[in-house]
C-alpha positions, 0 to 999 in steps of 0.5 A, a space after each residue: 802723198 808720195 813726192 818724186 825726184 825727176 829726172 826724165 820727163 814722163 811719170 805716171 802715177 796711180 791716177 793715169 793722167 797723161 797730158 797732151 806734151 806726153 800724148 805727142 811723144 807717145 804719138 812720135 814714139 809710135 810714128 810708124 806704125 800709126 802712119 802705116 795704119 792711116 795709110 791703109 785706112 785710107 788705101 782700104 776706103 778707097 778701094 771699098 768705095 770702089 763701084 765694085 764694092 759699092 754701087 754708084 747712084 746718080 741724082 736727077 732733080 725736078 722743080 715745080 710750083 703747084 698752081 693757085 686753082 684746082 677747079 677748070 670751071 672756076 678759072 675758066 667759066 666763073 663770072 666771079 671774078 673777084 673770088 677766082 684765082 688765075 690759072 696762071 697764078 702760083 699757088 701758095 704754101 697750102 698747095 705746095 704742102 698738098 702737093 708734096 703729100 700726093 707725091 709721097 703717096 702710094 698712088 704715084 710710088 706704085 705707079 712708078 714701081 710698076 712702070 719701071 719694075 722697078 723689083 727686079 730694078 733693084 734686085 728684089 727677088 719675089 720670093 723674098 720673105 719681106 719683099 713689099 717692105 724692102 721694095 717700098 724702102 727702096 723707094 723711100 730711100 731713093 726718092 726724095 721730096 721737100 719744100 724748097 725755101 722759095 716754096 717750089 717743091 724739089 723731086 730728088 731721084 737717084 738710081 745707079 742708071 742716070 737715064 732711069 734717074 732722069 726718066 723717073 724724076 720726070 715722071 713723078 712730076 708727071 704723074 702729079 697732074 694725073 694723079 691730081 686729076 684722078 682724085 677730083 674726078 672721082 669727086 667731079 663726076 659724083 658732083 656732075 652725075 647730081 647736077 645733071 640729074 637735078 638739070 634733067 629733072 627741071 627740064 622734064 618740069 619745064 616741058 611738061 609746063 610747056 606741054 600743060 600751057 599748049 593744052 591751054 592754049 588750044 583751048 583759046 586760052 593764049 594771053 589771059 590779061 590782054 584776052 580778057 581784055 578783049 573779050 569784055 570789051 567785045 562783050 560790051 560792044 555785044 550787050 550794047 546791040 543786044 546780040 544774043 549769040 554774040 553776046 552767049 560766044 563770048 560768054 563762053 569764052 569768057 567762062 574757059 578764061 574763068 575756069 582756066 585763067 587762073 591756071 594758066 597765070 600759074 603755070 606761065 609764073 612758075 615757068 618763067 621762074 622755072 626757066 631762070 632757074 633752069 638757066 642757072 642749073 645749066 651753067 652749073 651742069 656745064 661747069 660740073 661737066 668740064 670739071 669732070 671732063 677736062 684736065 689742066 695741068 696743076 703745076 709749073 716746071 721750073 727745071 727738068 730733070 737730066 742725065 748727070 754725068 757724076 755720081 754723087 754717091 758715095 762720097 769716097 773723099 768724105 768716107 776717106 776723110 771720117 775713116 782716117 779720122 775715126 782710125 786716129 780716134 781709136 789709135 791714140 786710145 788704143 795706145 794710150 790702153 796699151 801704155 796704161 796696161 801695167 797700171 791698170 793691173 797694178 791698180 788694187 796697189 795705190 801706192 805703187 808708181 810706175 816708171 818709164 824714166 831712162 835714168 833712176 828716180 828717188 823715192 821717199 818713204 810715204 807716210 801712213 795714211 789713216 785707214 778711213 783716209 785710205 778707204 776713201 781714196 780707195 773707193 775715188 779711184 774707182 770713180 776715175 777711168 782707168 779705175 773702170 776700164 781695169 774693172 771691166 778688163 778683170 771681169 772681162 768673161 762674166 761681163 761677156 757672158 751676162 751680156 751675150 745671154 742677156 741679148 740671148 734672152 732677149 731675142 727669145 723672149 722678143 720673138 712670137 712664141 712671147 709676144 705676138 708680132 703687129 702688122 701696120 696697115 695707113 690711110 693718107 686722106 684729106 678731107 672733101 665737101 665739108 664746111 668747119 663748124 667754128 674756127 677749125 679747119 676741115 682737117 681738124 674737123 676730120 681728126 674729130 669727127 674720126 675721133 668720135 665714140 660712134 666710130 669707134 663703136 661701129 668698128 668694135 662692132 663691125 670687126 668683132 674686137 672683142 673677140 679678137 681681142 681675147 677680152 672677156 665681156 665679164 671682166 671688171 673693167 671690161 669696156 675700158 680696157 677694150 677701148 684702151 686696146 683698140 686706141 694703142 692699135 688704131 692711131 689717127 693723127 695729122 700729118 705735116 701737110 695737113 693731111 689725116 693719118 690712120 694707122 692700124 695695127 694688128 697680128 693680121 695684115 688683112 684685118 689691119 688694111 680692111 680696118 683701116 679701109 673701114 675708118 675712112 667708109 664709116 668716116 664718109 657715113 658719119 659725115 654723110 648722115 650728120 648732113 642727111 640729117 640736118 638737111 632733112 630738117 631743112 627739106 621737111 620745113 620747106 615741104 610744110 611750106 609749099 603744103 601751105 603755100 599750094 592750100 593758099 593758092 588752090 583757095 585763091 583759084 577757087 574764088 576767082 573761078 567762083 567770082 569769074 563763074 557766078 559774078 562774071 568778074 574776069 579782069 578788073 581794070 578792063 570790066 570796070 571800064 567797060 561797064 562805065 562805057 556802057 553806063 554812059 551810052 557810048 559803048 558804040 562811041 554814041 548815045 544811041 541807047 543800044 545798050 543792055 541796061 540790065 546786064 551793064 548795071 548787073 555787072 556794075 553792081 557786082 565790081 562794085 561788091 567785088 571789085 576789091 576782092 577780085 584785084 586782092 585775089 589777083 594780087 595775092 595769087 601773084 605773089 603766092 605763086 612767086 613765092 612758092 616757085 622761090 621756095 621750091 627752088 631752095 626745096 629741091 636744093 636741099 633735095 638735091 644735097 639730101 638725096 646725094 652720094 657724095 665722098 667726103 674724103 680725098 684717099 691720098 694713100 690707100 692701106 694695103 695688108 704689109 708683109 712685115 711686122 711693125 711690132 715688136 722691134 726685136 733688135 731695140 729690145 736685144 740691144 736694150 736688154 744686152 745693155 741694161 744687164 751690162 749696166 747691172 752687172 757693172 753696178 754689182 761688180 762695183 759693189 763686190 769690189 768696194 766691199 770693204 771700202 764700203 764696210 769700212 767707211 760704214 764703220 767709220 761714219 
């Protein structure tokens, strides 16, 4: 190695290394010239920061919490008031992530874009080639929601107008409970229309078993245990004075209490079920109609927004600060370029050094290097960074012209006539009405279920992808290969609040928004015929149970009436009595012995036959007949749900046709193209220049 005699203080050798005593005296030495250029570096931020050249935007902020419950009804007419939340209760970390997904929606941007046109607000001409895509970026840029650390939620809007900031802040919080209400009514008022109707139904039911029990009664049929009761005793009294015309009157009585009684215990049963129930679906019709009829709020505004009297946009001393720094940045390396020049031109000499000494500096001869020695520290010097800087520098024009044909070729071939542009087309939904099947949420329920193959089959069917997507259906692997294509389009995942993102892409925006659409319909189909399907096996057990029941109670009917027909035997209790009143002659409270011994020992005879059996059939009659009004209930329960057209999906955000394509991102694939051959060309021009070194250690080794 070459040795030096110093008399002066900087010396560069081949390697370039410059320390940071040299990089000061570098600096001062350059003093002037650097201080000029911060100097309008920072003149030039300033200015350009300006509101002439930058529009200054004004930040108004909302606060809120969401609240505990969503349903009216259940804050306000629920008797469970263990399980109801307070209307005055905060809600929790799943309301506040709710919350903040309804604001991002599409319901409420659009609302404000409309309400405040807020096109021309922002200077977005209508003739614009992506005037949707850029008006939508602004409002994305412009109108900022998070989750605070104490789990409010932050509503952030800025606008060059502090008033329209302030105004639209507000706003937005605003259009959360409208939006909020929206949304349930369209489920409130599907739940309201089945409850009515299954309300209206039973009191059709109610009236015409009322209407049916008047019919009876006008038939002399008004309390049929107390008026047997008093029939048989009457009887009894008439058999004892052998009053045939009495004794045939209450006969006929007695016989429509024989034909109708039964009917009547039945009816009068199932009404007094039938109104409880009745009750019961009337509150729920009531609570379904405040919900589908009444708002409440469904937040709490902590701050409003107001007018600021500030800009916070731009920063002009946090731009003045980066800009002063980044210039100083490129100045030391700049000079330090400028001062390592000659080196960098003199670098294919190893041995040469460079002086920049006021005073004469000795140089000793250098010994010989051994040529493997010297292929060695030829090919390490092209590692080091001046090595490659100088490199660059030589092959400057090549480097220039592969990288700019190479972005060249990568904005032609990146373009439409290669590679056919996709439009994205989103749905934001959270699930509706569903129940997990295990330890899953709904939401999860939802990813699945949209997941299924039957989903996935119907829009392969419904959109004709085959076709669409050019896949021969002679192709060898023709399914997997379709399927693979419509799952790299259609994209279905959670996002951050829980809620189910589907996205659609496709070469036509229409067809992209429409399949979107179609994933949430045939979602709400899926979800409507599992239920359908499993709720109609619950409604065919519960049909072949009141089949059986109203066989059981029609044969229990007809041996009453056979036994009240043939026998006489209308009531128990009170015959029984009756007849041992008149067995013992004091049917007339003496012993006069006006008493029809015949028919007293007749009806003796028959209670004693057929007593048991009439108390059974009374008995069984009773509890059959309850038993199928309780089973009818949960029958028309089930009815009920089988027969609904409910919404199975809360649409945060509807898909609408973009008018930008999504894919391909031309600039990355120009930027990644430019790049790469830059890298290639370096690689080979390494080669070329380590030509010999290479040879000569391949030799050597």
């Amino acid at each position: 190695m070459a040795r030096f005699k110093m008399s002066h203080f900087m010396i560069k050798t081949v390697q370039g290394e410059i320390d940071s005593l040299n990089l000061l005296k570098l600096l001062n030495n350059r003093r002037k010239p650097v201080f000029i250029i911060l100097f309008l570096t920072a003149l030039f931020s300033y200015v350009f920061t300006g509101p002439r050249f930058i529009t200054p935007l004004y930040k108004s902020t909302v606060i809120l919490y969401p609240t505990a419950s969503n349903s009216i009804s259940k804050v306000l007419l629920s008797t469970n008031f263990t399980s109801s939340k307070d209307l005055l209760e905060f809600g929790e970390d799943e309301q506040t992530e709710q919350m903040l997904q309804i604001l991002n929606s599409t319901k409420i941007r659009n609302r404000i874009i409309e309400k405040y046109n807020l096109m021309d607000h922002y200077e977005i001409t209508k003739d614009r080639k992506f005037k949707l895509t850029n008006l939508y970026d602004e409002y994305e840029g412009k109108f900022k929601f998070r989750k605070t650390e104490y789990m409010a939620v932050k509503i952030t809007v800025s606008d060059s107008d502090p008033a329209y900031a302030a105004k639209m802040a507000n706003d937005v919080a605003e259009l959360f409970d409208s939006t909020m209400n929206l949304m349930q009514k369209e489920v409130a008022i599907k739940a309201f229309r089945i409850v009515e109707n299954e309300y209206n139904n039973l009191r059709s039911e109610v009236k015409v078993m009322e209407d049916s029990l008047n019919a009876l009664r006008r038939l002399g049929i008004h309390d049929y245990e107390s008026q047997a009761e008093m029939i048989n005793q009457q009887l009894a009294i008439e058999l004892a004075k052998n009053n045939q015309h009495g004794i045939k009157a209450l006969e006929a009585k007695l016989d429509i209490l024989a034909r109708y009684g039964g009917q009547y215990v039945s009816i009068r049963d199932n009404l007094e079920h039938e109104r409880k129930q009745l009750s019961q679906i009337k509150a729920k019709y009531e609570e379904a109609k405040v919900d589908a009829t009444q708002n409440l709020p469904h937040k709490f505004i902590v701050t409003d927004a107001f007018e600021a009297e500030k800009s916070t946009y731009p920063m002009r001393w946090l731009i003045m600060l980066i800009a002063i720094f980044s210039t100083f940045i490129l100045l030391v390396v700049g000079l330090i370029l400028l001062e390592n020049f000659q080196l960098l031109q003199e670098k294919l000499e190893p041995q040469k050094t460079v002086f920049y000494t006021e005073k004469i500096i000795e140089k000793e001869p250098d010994p010989v290097i051994p040529q493997k020695h010297h292929n060695r520290i030829n090919m390490d010097n092209y590692f080091n960074n001046s090595s490659f800087i100088g490199l660059i520098i030589k092959w400057k024009i090549h480097l220039g012209i592969i990288t700019i044909v190479a972005a060249i070729l990568g904005a032609v071939f990146s373009g439409p006539s290669f590679i056919t542009p996709l439009y994205k087309s989103e749905a934001i939904a959270y699930p509706a009405n569903i129940n997990s099947y295990s330890d899953e949420s709904e939401t999860e329920q939802m990813l699945q279920i949209l997941q299924s193959q039957d989903i996935v089959d119907s829009m392969i069917t419904r959109f004709n992808l085959v076709e669409h997507y050019k896949i021969s259906p002679n192709y060898e692997y023709f399914k997997t290969a379709l399927l693979m294509r419509f799952h790299e389009n259609v994209k279905i995942s959670k996002t951050p609040y829980e809620a189910i993102s589907i996205s659609v892409r496709d070469q036509n925006p229409e067809m992209a928004s429409n399949m979107a659409q179609e994933m949430l319909n045939l979602y709400n189909d899926k979800i409507a015929g599992l239920h359908r399907s499993k709720r109609y096996e619950v409604v065919l057990m519960y049909e072949d149970q009141l089949a059986k029941k109203r066989e059981t109670i029609d044969s229990l009917k007809n041996r009453l009436f056979e036994l009240g027909t043939k026998y006489g035997l209308i009531d128990y209790s009170v015959q029984s009595a009756e007849v041992m009143r008149g067995y013992l002659r004091t049917m007339d409270g003496s012993n006069s012995g006006n008493v029809n011994i015949k028919g007293v020992a007749e009806l003796k005879k028959n209670i004693e036959s057929m007593g048991g059996e009439l108390l059974t059939l009374v008995s069984m009659l009773e509890n059959e007949s309850r038993t199928y009004v309780d089973i009818k209930v949960l029958y028309e329960q089930e009815m009920r749900f089988y027969k609904s057209n409910l919404s199975y999906s809360n649409i945060i955000s509807k898909p609408f046709p973009s008018d930008k394509k999504a894919y391909p991102i031309r600039w990355v694939i120009v930027s990644l193209s430019a790049l790469g051959s830059l890298i290639l060309a370096l690689m080979i021009i390494f080669i070329i220049e380590n030509k010999q070194a290479i040879i000569g250690r391949t030799e050597s080794n």
